[in-house]
N, C-alpha and C positions, 0 to 999 in steps of 0.2 A: 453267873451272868454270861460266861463264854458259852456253854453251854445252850442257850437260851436262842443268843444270836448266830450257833451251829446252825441250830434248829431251824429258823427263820432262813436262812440262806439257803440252807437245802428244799427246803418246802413253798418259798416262795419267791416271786420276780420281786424283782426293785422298781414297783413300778405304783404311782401313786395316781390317783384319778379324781376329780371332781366333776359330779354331774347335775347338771343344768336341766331341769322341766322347762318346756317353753311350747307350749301349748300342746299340740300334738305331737311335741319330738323330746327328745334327749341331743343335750349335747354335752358329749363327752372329753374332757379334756383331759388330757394324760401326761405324763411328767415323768423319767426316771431320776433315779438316783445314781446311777452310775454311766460309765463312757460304754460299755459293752450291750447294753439294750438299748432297743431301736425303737422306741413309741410310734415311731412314723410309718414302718411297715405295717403296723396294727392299723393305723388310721387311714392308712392305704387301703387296706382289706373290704373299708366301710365308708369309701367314696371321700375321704378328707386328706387332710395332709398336714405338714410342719417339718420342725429339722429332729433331730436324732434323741433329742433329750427332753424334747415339748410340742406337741402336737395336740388334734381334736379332730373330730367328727359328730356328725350329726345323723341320729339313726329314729326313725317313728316309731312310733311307742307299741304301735300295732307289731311291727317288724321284732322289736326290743320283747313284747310279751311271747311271740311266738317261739324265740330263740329260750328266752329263761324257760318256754312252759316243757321245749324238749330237752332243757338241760338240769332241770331241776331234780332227778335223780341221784 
Protein backbone atom coordinates (compact mmCIF):
# COMPACT_ATOMS: atom_id res chain seq x y z
CA UNK A 1 0.00 0.00 0.00
CA UNK A 2 3.02 2.62 0.81
CA UNK A 3 4.14 1.92 -2.34
CA UNK A 4 1.08 2.68 -4.16
CA UNK A 5 0.58 6.03 -2.51
CA UNK A 6 4.57 6.82 -3.47
CA UNK A 7 3.28 6.47 -6.65
CA UNK A 8 0.26 8.60 -6.57
CA UNK A 9 2.30 11.54 -4.89
CA UNK A 10 4.92 11.57 -7.38
CA UNK A 11 2.77 11.41 -10.40
CA UNK A 12 -0.03 13.35 -9.31
CA UNK A 13 -1.37 16.96 -7.85
CA UNK A 14 -3.65 16.83 -4.82
CA UNK A 15 -6.15 18.31 -6.54
CA UNK A 16 -9.76 17.11 -6.90
CA UNK A 17 -12.40 18.73 -9.55
CA UNK A 18 -16.06 18.59 -10.24
CA UNK A 19 -17.54 19.66 -13.45
CA UNK A 20 -20.69 21.30 -14.16
CA UNK A 21 -22.32 21.16 -18.04
CA UNK A 22 -24.53 24.29 -18.11
CA UNK A 23 -25.33 24.87 -21.39
CA UNK A 24 -22.67 26.09 -23.45
CA UNK A 25 -20.09 26.13 -20.63
CA UNK A 26 -18.17 24.02 -18.02
CA UNK A 27 -17.90 25.10 -14.81
CA UNK A 28 -15.11 23.92 -13.14
CA UNK A 29 -14.71 23.59 -9.51
CA UNK A 30 -11.55 22.56 -7.80
CA UNK A 31 -10.71 21.67 -4.37
CA UNK A 32 -7.12 20.55 -3.00
CA UNK A 33 -6.19 18.20 -0.64
CA UNK A 34 -3.47 19.69 0.91
CA UNK A 35 -2.04 23.55 2.36
CA UNK A 36 0.88 23.58 -0.34
CA UNK A 37 -1.45 23.81 -3.69
CA UNK A 38 -3.07 26.69 -4.88
CA UNK A 39 -6.38 25.89 -6.84
CA UNK A 40 -6.88 29.64 -7.09
CA UNK A 41 -3.91 30.34 -9.22
CA UNK A 42 -5.49 27.83 -11.78
CA UNK A 43 -8.84 29.49 -11.64
CA UNK A 44 -7.00 32.71 -12.06
CA UNK A 45 -5.50 31.42 -15.17
CA UNK A 46 -9.35 30.99 -16.54
CA UNK A 47 -10.97 34.25 -15.46
CA UNK A 48 -12.30 32.85 -11.87
CA UNK A 49 -11.30 32.96 -8.69
CA UNK A 50 -11.61 31.46 -4.70
CA UNK A 51 -9.18 31.14 -1.73
CA UNK A 52 -6.20 28.55 -1.79
CA UNK A 53 -7.98 25.23 -1.09
CA UNK A 54 -11.34 25.82 -3.17
CA UNK A 55 -12.06 27.73 -6.15
CA UNK A 56 -13.95 27.54 -9.83
CA UNK A 57 -14.24 28.95 -13.14
CA UNK A 58 -16.12 28.88 -15.94
CA UNK A 59 -14.59 28.07 -19.32
CA UNK A 60 -17.09 27.40 -23.01
CA UNK A 61 -17.07 24.37 -24.13
CA UNK A 62 -16.12 25.57 -27.61
CA UNK A 63 -12.76 27.18 -25.73
CA UNK A 64 -12.72 23.56 -23.49
CA UNK A 65 -12.90 21.28 -26.90
CA UNK A 66 -10.19 23.30 -28.51
CA UNK A 67 -7.72 23.15 -25.52
CA UNK A 68 -8.54 19.03 -25.11
CA UNK A 69 -8.28 18.65 -29.07
CA UNK A 70 -4.50 20.14 -28.81
CA UNK A 71 -3.85 18.34 -25.85
CA UNK A 72 -5.09 15.21 -26.56
CA UNK A 73 -1.75 13.60 -27.62
Amino acid sequence: MVVILEYINDYFRPIGAVIYSCRNNLKMCLRSTNSATDTSEIAKAYGGGGSQNSSSFIIRMDEYNQWHLANAS
